[in-house]
C-alpha positions in Angstrom: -8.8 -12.0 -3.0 -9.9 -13.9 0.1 -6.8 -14.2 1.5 -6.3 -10.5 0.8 -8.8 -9.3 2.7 -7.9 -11.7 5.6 -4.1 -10.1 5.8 -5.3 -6.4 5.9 -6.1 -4.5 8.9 -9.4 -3.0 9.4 -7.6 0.6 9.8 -6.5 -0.1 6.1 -9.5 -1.8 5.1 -11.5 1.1 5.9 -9.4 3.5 4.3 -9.4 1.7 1.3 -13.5 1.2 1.8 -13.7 5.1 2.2 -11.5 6.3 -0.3 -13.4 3.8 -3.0 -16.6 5.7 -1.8 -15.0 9.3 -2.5 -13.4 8.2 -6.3 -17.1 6.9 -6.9 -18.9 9.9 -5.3 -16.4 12.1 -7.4 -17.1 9.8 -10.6 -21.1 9.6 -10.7 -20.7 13.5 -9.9 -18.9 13.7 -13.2 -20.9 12.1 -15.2 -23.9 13.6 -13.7 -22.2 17.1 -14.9 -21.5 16.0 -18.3 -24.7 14.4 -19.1 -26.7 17.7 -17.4 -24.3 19.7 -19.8 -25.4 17.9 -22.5 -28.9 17.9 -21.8 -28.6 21.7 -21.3 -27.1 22.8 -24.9 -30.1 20.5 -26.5 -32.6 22.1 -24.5 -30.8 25.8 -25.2 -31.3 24.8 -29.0 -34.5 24.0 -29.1 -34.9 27.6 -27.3 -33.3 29.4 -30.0 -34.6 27.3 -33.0 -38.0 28.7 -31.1 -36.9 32.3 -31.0 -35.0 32.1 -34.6 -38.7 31.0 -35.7 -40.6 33.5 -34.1 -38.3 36.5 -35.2 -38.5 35.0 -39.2 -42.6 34.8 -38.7 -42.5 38.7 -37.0 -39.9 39.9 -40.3 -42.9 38.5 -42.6 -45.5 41.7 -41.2 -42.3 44.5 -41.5 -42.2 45.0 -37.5 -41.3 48.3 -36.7 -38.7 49.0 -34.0 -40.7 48.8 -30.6 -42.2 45.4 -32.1 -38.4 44.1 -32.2 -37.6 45.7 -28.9 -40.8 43.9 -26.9 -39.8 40.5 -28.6 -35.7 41.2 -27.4 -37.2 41.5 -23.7 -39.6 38.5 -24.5 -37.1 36.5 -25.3 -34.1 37.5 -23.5 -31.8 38.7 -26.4 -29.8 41.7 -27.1 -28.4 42.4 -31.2 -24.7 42.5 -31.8 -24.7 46.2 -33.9 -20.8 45.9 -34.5 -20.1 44.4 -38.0 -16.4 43.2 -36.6 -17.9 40.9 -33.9 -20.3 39.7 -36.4 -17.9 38.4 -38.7 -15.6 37.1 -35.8 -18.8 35.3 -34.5 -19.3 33.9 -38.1 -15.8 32.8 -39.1 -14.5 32.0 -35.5 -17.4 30.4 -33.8 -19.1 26.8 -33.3 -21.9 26.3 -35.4 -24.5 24.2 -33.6 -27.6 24.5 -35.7 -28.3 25.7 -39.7 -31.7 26.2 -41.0 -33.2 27.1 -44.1 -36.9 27.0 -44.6 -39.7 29.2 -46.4 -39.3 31.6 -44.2 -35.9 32.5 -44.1 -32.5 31.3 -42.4 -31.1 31.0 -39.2 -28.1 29.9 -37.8 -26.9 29.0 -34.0 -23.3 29.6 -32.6 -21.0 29.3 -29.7 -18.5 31.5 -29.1 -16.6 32.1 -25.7 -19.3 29.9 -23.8 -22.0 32.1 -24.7 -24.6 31.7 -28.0 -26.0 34.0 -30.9 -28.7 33.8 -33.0 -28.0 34.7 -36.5 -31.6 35.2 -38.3 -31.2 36.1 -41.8 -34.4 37.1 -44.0 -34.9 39.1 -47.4 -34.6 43.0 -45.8 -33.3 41.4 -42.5 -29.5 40.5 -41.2 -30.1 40.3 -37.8 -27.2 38.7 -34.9 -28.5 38.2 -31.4 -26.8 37.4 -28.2 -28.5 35.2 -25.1 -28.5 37.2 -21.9 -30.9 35.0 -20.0 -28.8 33.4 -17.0 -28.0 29.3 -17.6 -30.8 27.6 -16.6 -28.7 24.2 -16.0 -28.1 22.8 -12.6 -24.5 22.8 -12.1 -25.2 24.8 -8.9 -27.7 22.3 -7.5 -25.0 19.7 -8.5 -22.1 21.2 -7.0 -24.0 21.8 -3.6 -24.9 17.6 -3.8 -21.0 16.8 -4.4 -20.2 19.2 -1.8 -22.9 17.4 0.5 -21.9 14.3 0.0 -18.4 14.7 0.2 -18.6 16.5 4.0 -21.3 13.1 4.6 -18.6 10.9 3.4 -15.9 12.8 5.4 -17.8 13.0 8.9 -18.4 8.9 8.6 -15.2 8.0 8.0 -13.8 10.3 11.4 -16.6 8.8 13.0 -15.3 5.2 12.0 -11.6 6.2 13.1 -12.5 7.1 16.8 -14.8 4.0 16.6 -11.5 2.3 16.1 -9.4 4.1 18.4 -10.3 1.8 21.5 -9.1 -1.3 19.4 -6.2 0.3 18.9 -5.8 0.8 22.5 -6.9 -2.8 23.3 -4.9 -4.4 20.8 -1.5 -2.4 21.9 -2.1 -4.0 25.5 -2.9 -7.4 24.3 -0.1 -7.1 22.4 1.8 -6.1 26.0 0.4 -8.7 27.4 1.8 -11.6 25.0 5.3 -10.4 25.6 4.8 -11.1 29.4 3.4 -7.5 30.8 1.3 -9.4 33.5 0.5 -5.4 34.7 -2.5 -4.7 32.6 -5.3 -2.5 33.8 -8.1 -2.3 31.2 -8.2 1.9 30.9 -11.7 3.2 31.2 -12.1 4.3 27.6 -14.6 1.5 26.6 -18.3 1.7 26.0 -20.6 -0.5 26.0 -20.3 -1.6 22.5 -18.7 -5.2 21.0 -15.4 -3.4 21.6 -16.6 -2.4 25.0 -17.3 -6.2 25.7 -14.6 -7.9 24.3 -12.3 -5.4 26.6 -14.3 -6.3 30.0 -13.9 -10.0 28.8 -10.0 -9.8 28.3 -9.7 -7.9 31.7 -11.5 -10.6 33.2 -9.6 -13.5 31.6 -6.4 -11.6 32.6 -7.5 -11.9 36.2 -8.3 -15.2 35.8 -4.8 -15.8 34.3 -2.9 -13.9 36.7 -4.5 -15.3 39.9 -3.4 -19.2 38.1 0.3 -18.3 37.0 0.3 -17.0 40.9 -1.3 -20.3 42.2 1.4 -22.2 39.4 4.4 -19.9 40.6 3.5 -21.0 44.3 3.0 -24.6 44.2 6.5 -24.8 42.0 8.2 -23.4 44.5 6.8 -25.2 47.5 6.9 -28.6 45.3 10.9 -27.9 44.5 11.2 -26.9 48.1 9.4 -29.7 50.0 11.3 -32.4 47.0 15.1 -30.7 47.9 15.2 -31.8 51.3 14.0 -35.0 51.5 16.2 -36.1 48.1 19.2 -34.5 49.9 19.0 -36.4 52.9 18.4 -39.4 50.5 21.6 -38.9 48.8 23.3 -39.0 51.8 21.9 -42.2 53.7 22.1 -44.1 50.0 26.2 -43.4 50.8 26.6 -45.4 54.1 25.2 -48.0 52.5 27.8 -51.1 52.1 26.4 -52.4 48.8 28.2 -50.6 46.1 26.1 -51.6 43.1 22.7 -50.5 45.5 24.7 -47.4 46.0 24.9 -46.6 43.2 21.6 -47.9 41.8 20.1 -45.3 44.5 22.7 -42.3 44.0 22.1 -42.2 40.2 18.5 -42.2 41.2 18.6 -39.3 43.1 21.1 -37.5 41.6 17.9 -38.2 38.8 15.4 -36.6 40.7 17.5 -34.0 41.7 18.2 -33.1 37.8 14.5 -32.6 36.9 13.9 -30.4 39.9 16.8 -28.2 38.5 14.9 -28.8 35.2 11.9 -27.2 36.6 13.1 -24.5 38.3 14.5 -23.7 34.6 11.6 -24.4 32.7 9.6 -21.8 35.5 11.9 -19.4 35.4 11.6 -19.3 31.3 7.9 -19.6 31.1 6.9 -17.1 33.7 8.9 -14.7 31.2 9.9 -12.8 34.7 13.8 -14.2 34.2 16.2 -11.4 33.2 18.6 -12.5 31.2 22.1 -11.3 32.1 25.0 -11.2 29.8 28.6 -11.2 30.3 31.7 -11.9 28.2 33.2 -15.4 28.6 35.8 -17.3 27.1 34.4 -20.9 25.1 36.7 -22.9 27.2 35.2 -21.0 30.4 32.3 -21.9 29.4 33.1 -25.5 28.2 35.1 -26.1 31.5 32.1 -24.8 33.5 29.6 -27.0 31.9 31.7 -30.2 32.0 32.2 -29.3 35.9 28.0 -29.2 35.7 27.6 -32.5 33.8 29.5 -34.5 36.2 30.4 -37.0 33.7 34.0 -38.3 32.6 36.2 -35.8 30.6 36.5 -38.5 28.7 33.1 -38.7 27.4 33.2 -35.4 26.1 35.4 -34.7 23.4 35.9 -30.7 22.1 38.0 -28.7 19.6 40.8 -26.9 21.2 39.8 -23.4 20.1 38.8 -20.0 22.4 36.7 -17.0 21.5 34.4 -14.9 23.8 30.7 -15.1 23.7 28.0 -12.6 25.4 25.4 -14.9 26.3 24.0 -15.3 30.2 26.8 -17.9 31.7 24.0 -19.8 34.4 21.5 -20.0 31.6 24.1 -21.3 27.9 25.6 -23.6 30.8 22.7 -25.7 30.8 22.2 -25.4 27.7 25.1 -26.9 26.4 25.0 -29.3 29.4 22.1 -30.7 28.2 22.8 -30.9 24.5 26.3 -32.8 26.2 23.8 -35.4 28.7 21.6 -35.9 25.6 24.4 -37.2 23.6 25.9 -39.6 26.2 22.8 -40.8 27.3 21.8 -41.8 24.2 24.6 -42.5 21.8 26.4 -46.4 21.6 29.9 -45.5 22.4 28.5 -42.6 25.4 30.4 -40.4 24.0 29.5 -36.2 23.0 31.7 -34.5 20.2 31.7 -31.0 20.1 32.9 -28.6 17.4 32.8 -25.1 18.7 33.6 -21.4 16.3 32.7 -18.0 16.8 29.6 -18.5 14.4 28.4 -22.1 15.5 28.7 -24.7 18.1 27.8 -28.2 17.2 27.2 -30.7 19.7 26.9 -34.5 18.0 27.2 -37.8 18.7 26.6 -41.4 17.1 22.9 -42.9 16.9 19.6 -43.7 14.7 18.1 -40.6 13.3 15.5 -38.4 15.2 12.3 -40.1 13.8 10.7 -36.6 14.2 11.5 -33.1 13.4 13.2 -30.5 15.5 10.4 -28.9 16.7 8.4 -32.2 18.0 11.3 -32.3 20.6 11.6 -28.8 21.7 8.1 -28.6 22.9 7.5 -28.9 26.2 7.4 -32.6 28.1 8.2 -34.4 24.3 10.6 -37.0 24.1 11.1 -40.2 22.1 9.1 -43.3 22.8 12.0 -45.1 23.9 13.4 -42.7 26.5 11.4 -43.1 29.2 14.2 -42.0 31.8 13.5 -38.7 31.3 10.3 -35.8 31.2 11.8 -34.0 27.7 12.5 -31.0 29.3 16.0 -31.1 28.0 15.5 -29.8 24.3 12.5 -27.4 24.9 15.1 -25.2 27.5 17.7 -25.4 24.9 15.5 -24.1 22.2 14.3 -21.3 24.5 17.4 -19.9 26.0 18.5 -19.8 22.5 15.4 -18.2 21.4 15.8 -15.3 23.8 19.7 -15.0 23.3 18.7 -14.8 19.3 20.5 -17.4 18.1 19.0 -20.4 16.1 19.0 -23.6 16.9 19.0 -26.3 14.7 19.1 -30.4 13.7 21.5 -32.0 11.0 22.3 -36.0 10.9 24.8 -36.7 8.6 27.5 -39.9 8.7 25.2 -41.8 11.3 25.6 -38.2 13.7 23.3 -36.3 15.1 24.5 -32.4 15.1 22.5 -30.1 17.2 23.7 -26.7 16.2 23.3 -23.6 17.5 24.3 -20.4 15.2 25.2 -17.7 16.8 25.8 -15.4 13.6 
């Protein structure tokens, strides 16, 4: 039940609050109305066991006819002359009360919703009909339902424009988490918790905007102030004579300049202002341009010899198979990447230990394993995310001492 009531909105929840409060409104009304129904016909027998009793004690002195008249206005009764609607009242109707006693005998029906007295006494047959208007409160009763139900109807509108703000708010958070950094608060808030909690998120969306604008600027100055001093670098490290510091220094830089190109990546996905652009492309395009990316030996890479077209953004699945390829050297024994590549499914593996952690441990941001302390772990968490917005999945399988990163693309 708990967890129920935690998954339900409050629209929903209130409906189902207000529509509880009608079925029981409508329910004690009901009963109310049967029980004062009840109540009524007991009372209206009493009445006529009352009348039935005082026309027997009157037939005991031989009334004569203005005596009867002054007792049918007393009382609120008319006689039924016509012998047929006497005997359909006898044979047809609901007896409610029979009553012999020294006096004589009466007997009370319903017939059609309305009652007769039928006072019977030696020299007397005498069949009366109630004309006094119900004295029950069905009127009374119907005007309380009625009340209620326009009560019950004018809180719950009420409620519903209360909401209609939250709506609002929760449509432009909502905008917000899909990177909509153009948010005005609109001025429909009061000074109520909703009221509140929308000046708060206005100001916390200032707050954020002014620090992605801060972050936005010092990556950019970072990655430009880095670019030319490793460039330079890279060239003075090739007059020098020493081959294997040559290289020592080259691979270095070449280092440095990979994580800047990292970072510009990882900005570009995280300010969620990148546009992704897709084109067709043939897989062995795509394979060619990456392996031209990776710089590495043709020889380290080995692929199926198989061509499709894909729709994906070319810069963007580039480095994403580039670093699924650079993964797998860098950390396989033989430095070697196998790829298996089909119109559902590419599959990058290579030969090592198992991932001691799942998939998602690596594909956050800045994660890597203990023992790989040449790089920041950048690698995985723009794979997973370029995949993520191309909707494709990516996945992990280790099977025959391989690791298989897999990305379905059906």
């Amino acid at each position: 039940m708990t967890n129920i009531l935690k998954n339900i909105s409050i629209s929903t929840f209130i409906n189902v609050i207000f529509a509880l409060g009608f079925i029981s409104i409508l329910i004690t009304f009901t009963l109310f109305v049967n029980y004062d129904k009840q109540k009524h016909e007991l009372n209206m027998q009493d009445k006529y066991e009352l009348i039935a009793e005082n026309f027997l004690s009157t037939f005991q002195n031989l009334p004569d006819t203005d005596v009867l008249i002054k007792l049918f206005r007393k009382y609120q009764v008319q006689p039924v002359i016509e012998r047929d609607m006497k005997l359909n009242i006898i044979n047809n109707a609901q007896e409610l009360i029979i009553t012999r006693n020294s006096q004589g005998m009466y007997r009370v029906y319903k017939f059609n919703e309305e009652f007769y007295i039928y006072v019977q006494q030696f020299g007397y047959n005498l069949m009366l009909k109630d004309i006094a208007k119900p004295d029950h409160n069905v009127t009374y009763i119907i005007f309380g339902f009625s009340l209620s139900f326009f009560v019950l109807v004018f809180l719950f509108i009420t409620v519903k424009k209360k909401l209609i703000p939250l709506k609002s708010l929760n449509n432009q958070i909502i905008e917000f988490s899909k990177g909509n950094r153009n948010i005005k608060i609109e001025q429909i808030y009061g000074d109520d918790e909703i009221g509140t909690i929308a000046k708060s998120f206005q100001v916390a969306l200032n707050i954020i905007e002014n620090q992605a604008k801060s972050k936005d600027l010092f990556m950019r100055n970072m990655m430009h102030e880095l670019k030319t001093p490793i460039t330079k670098a890279m060239f003075i490290a090739e007059t020098i004579n020493d081959d294997k510091k040559r290289d020592t220094l080259q691979k270095s830089f070449r280092r440095m300049d990979d994580i800047i190109k990292e970072l510009s990546t990882v900005e570009k996905l995280t300010s969620k202002n990148y546009n992704m652009l897709k084109e067709n492309i043939t897989y062995m395009d795509l394979y060619n341009k990456t392996v031209d990316l990776t710089m590495l030996d043709v020889n380290s890479i080995e692929t199926n010899n198989v061509n499709f077209n894909l729709n994906v953004d070319i810069s963007m699945f580039t480095i994403v198979i580039k670093n699924l390829i650079d993964n797998a050297v860098k950390f396989s024994p033989d430095k070697k990447a196998y790829i298996k590549a089909s119109r559902k499914q590419i599959v990058v593996s290579s030969y090592g230990e198992k991932l001691s952690q799942d998939l998602d441990y690596y594909t956050d941001a800045f994660t890597q394993e203990e023992k790989r302390k040449d790089g920041f772990g950048l690698g995985l968490y723009i794979v997973k995310t370029v995949v993520d917005i191309h909707g494709f999945v990516f996945r992990y399988e280790y099977k025959d001492g391989m690791n298989s990163f897999i990305i379905d693309m059906d």
